[in-house]
N, C-alpha and C positions, 0 to 999 in steps of 0.2 A: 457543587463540585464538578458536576457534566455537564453542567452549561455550556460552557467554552467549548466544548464538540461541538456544539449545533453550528456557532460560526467559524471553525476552522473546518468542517465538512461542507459549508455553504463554498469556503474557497477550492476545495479539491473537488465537488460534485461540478462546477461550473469548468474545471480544467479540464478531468474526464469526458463530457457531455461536449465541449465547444473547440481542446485544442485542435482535434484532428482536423476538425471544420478550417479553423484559422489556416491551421498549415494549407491544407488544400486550394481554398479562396487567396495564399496568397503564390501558387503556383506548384507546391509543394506534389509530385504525385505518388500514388496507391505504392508503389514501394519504398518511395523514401519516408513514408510519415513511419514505419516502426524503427528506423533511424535516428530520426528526429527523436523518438520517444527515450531513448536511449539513457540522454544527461538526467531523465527525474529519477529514476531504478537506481542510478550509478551514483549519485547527489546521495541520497536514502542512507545508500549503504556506508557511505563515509562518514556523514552528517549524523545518524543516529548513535552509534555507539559511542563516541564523542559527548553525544549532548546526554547521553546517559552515564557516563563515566564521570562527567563533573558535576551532573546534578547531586549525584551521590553524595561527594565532597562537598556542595554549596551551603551555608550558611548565612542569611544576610535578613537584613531589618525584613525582607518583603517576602522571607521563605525560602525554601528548598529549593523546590519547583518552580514555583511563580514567577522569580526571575526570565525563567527562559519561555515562560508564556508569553508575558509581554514584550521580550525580543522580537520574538519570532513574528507573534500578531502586527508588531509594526512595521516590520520590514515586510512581512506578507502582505501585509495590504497598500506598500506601495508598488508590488509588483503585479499586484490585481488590477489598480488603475492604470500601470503601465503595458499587460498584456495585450489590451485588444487598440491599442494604439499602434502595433508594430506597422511598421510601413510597411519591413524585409522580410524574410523566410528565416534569413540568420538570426536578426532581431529577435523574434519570435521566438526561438529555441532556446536565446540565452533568455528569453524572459522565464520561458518555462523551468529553465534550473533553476532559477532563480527562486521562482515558486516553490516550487520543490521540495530545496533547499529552507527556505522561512517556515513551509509547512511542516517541514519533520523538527525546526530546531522546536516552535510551538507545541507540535503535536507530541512527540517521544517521552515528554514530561511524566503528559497527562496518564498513562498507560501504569507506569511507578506512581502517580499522586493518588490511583484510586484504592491500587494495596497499601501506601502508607498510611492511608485513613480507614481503613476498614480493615474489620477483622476477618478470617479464610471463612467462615459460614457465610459473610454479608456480602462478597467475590464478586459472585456469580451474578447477583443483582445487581450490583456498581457498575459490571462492565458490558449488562444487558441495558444499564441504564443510559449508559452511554452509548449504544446501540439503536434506544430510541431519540435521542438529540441529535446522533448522526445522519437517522434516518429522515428526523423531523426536518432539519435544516437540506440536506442533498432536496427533499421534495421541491419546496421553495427555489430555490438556484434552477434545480434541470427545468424548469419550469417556466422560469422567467423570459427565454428567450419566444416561448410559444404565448405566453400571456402578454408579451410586451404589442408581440405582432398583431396580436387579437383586437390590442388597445388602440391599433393605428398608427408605431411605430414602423419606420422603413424597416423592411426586414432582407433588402435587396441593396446595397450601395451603385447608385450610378456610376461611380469611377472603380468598379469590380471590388472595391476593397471590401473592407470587414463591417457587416452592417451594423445599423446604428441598434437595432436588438439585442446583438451580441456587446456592444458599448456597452450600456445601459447596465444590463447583467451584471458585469466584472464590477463597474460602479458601486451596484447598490449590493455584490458580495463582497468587496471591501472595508463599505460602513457595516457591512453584517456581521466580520469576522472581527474588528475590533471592537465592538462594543460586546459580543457574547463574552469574549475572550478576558476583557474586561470588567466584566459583572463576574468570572470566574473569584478574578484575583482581589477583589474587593468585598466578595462576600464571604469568603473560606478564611481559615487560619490553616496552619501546617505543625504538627507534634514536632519539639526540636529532637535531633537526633541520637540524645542520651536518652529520651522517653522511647523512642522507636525500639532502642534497642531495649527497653524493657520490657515490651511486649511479645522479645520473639518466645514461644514456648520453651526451648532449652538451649538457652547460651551457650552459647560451643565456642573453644580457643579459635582467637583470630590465629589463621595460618594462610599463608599466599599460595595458588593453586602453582602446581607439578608440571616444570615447563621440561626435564630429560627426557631426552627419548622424543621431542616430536620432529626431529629429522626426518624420521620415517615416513610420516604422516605428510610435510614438506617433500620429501623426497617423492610421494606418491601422487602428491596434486602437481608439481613441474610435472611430473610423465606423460599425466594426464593433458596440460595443457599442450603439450610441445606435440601430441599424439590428436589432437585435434586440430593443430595447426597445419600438419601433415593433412589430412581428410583433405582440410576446406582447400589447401593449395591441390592437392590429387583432383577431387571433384570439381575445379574451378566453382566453388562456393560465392555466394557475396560476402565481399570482402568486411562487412560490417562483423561477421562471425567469427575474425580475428579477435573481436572485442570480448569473447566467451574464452577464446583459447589463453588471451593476456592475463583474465584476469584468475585463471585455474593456476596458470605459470606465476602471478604473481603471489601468488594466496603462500603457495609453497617457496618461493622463495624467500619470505617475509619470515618463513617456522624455521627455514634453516640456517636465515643469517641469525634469526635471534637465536637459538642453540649455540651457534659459532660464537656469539657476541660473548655469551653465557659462560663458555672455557675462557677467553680472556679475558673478560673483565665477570669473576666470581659475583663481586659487590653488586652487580645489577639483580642479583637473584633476592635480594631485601629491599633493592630500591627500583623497581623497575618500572615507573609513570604509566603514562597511558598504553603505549603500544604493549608494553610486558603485559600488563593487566588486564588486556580486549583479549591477548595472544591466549594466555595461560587462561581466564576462564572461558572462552572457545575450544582451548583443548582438553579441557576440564570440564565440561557444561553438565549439569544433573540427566538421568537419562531420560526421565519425562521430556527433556526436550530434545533430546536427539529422536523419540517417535515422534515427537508430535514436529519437528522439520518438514518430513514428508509430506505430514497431511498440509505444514501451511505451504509448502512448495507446489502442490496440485493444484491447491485453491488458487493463488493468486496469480497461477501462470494462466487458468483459465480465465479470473476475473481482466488481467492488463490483456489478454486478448478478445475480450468483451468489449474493453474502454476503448484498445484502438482499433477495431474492426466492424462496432457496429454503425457507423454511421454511413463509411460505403457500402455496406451489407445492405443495408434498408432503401439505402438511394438507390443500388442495382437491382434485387431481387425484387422488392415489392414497391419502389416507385419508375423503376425504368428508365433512371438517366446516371450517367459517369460524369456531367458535365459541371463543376465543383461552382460555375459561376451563371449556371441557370436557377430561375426562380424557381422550380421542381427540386433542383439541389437542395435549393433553402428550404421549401415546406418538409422536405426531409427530413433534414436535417432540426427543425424545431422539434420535428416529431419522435425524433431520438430523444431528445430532450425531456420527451411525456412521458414516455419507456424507464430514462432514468427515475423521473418523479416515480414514477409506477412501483419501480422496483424499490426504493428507498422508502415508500411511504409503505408497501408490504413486509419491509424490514423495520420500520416501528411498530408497525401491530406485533410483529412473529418479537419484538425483543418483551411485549405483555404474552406472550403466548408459548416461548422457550421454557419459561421456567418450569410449567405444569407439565412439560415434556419432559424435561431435568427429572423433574420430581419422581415420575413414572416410571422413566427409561433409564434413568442416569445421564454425566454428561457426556461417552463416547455417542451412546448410539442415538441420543437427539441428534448431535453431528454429522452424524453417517445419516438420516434419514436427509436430514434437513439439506446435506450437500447434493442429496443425489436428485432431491428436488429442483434444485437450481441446474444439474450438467442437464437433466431431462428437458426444463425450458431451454437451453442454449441448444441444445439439438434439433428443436420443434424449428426454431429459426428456417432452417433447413427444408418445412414442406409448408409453411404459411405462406399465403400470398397477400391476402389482405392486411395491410396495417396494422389496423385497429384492433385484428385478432391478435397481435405481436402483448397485447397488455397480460393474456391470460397468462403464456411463459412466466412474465414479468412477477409474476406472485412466486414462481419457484424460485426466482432467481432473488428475489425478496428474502426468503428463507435464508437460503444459503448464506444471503449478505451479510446478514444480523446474527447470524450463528457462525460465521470467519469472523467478526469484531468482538465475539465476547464469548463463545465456547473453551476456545481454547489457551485465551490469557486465562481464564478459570480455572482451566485443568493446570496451569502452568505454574502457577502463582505462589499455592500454597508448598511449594517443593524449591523455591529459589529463598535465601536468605536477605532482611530487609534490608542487611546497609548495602549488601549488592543487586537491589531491588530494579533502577535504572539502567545498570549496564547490562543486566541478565536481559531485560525489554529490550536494551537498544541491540544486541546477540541476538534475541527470537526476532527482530526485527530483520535480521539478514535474510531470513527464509520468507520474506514478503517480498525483497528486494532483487538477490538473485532472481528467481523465476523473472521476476519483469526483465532482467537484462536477459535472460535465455529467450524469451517470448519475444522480446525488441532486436533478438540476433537472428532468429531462425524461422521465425511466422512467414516473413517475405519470404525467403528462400523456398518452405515448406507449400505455400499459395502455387509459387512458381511452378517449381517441377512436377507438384502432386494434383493438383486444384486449378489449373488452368490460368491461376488471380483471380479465381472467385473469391472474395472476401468472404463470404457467410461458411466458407468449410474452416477458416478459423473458427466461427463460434461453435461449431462440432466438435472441432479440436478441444475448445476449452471447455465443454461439456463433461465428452471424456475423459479429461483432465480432473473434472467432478467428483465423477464417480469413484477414478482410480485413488482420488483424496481419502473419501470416504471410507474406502477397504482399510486404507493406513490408518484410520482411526481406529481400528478393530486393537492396533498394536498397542496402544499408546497402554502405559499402567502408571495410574495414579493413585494418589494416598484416598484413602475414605475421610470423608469431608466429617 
């Protein structure tokens, strides 16, 4: 059932670990790449709730779910072979939604396939399970580009471009992602959706969630955007930060044409498809998950400021060169790569080592220890000089990793109902997404004015970002298991 993690994490650990790289080697500099990063956060957030809206509805010979595994797997892995062949910058970007994109249609399934098969006691194990396939596979991938070089692969391209280590890599995490992805959907079956519904504990009248009244709520995200638009033109901001103001302004104007839609045309309020349906259980969401937003919105603004800031963090502070196309760049730059393994493979141990935590503590305050272990490592960043020391952080931030993949769909889980099991995921999925477009709008700017462009006072940033997770985990109140 978690297999299929291992290789659609083989494809996102090698993205994490090498695009920034790509962008850079092919011209791209230190503030356009949180630009660049932009289209995967914004891909995410459209692409998820979507593919969780219709998995819900799906019925077919091959399952629920499984349908959109094997989409996505395929089309993911023709943009694995196709990423490190970009000649362009431009290229390169659209490869990356692309990625993205196939990763989330694959991925957002799996998150609904592990509550539709498991009962709320067996939760917490499923998606720690899944935690260690994620962690298994990333090791492998962030790896590849430092063991390719070891083997005698160039790891330098003579004509500046993308080396043949970084080839290699996307190659053999393309055959990695289809065939895990693939032993998913050939070895599982899926409960059809009259049995699902037999197993929720107390069947409750279908009734479509309470869309009056969210003008308000519309009318208060425009202000909000149109009020930060103001800021970034007053402060002459980068201009990328219009993309946070658009997308507040558009959030809200989205609640109040549908309200308007709503007085004229009544009839939408029984038949109202996808947008009604994302709209109304967003303005409706159980309140487990309106605490627990916060806590994923800290986590993951720190984690995408981790993906895209360590690799010139390490080339600057602890190997001493900005030059994207020296060989120093490159030994760097694989070495980020062993940091990833590091961190992923101490997030397979900690996803055998959560539970007895669980057990002891319960599930908020494993999560609160386990986050603050990871902001502590992103911090350390900050006074390490050597390398090699860079591993120890790498165990906190191990923790943290494997306990944001499966803490908190735990705490989430048994409080959303099954047949809205997919779209409730692909909704908790938005507070993975925004933070990355706040983090992809504001990191540069914040380097800029505050940090000189030192990159490594991002990973401080997303440190603290950690911790301040963690406290929001204090808030969260969930059902006793």
């Amino acid at each position: 059932m978690c297999f299929g993690f291992l290789g659609i994490q083989f494809g996102f650990a090698l993205q994490t670990a090498n695009v920034s790289r790509i962008f850079q080697t092919l011209g791209a500099s230190l503030e356009q790449i949180p630009v660049l990063w932009i289209a995967a956060p914004l891909t995410g957030l459209i692409v998820q709730p979507i593919i969780g809206h219709y998995s819900d509805r799906t019925w077919t010979r091959l399952g629920r779910r499984r349908p959109y595994f094997l989409a996505g797997a395929l089309l993911a892995t023709l943009a694995l072979l196709g990423m490190p062949n970009a000649g362009m910058l431009w290229v390169a970007a659209m490869l990356l939604w692309l990625m993205d994109a196939t990763f989330n249609i694959a991925m957002e399934p799996f998150r609904a396939f592990v509550a539709d098969q498991l009962p709320v006691s067996q939760r917490p194990r499923g998606y720690l399970l899944q935690s260690f396939f994620i962690g298994t596979g990333a090791v492998i991938a962030s790896m590849l580009p430092w063991i390719l070089a070891h083997l005698g692969v160039s790891n330098v391209s003579p004509d500046g471009g993308i080396p043949d280590t970084v080839k290699y890599a996307f190659y053999a995490g393309g055959a990695a992602l289809l065939g895990a992805v693939l032993w998913t959907i050939f070895t599982t079956r899926e409960y059809p959706p009259e049995q699902l519904r037999s197993f929720e504990p107390e069947p409750q009248e279908k009734h479509l969630p309470e869309l009056r009244g969210i003008w308000r709520n519309g009318s208060a995200w425009l202000a909000a955007g149109i009020v930060v638009a103001l800021l970034i033109e007053h402060f002459h901001l980068r201009q990328e930060m219009y993309l946070l103001a658009a997308g507040l302004a558009a959030y809200g104007l989205l609640l109040i044409g549908y309200e308007a839609a709503l007085k004229l045309r009544p009839a939408l309020a029984e038949k109202r498809g996808l947008l009604g349906d994302v709209l109304g259980d967003l303005h409706q969401m159980p309140a487990a998950m309106r605490q627990l937003s916060w806590v994923q919105l800290f986590s993951w603004f720190a984690m995408f400021a981790m993906w895209i800031y360590t690799t010139a963090s390490v080339a600057q502070v602890q190997y001493g060169t900005t030059d994207a196309h020296s060989a120093l760049f490159n030994v760097a730059a694989n070495w980020v790569g062993v940091l990833s393994a590091m961190y992923n493979a101490c997030a397979a141990l900690a996803a055998l080592i959560i539970p007895l935590m669980v057990r002891r503590w319960g599930l908020r305050m494993s999560h609160l220890v386990n986050l603050w272990l990871g902001g502590a490592g992103l911090v350390s960043f900050l006074f390490i000089h050597d390398p090699h020391w860079l591993l120890l952080p790498m165990v906190g931030v191990g923790f943290a990793w494997a306990s944001i993949l499966a803490l908190p769909y735990a705490m989430l889980s048994d409080n959303l109902p099954a047949a809205k099991m997919g779209v409730y995921m692909g909704i908790f999925n938005f507070f993975i997404v925004i933070p990355q477009l706040v983090a992809a709008s504001v990191l540069g700017e914040l380097l800029k004015r505050c940090f000189h462009d030192q990159p490594v006072w991002a990973l401080v940033v997303g440190g603290v970002s950690l911790f301040a997770a963690g406290l929001c985990t204090l808030r969260v109140r969930i059902k006793a298991a």
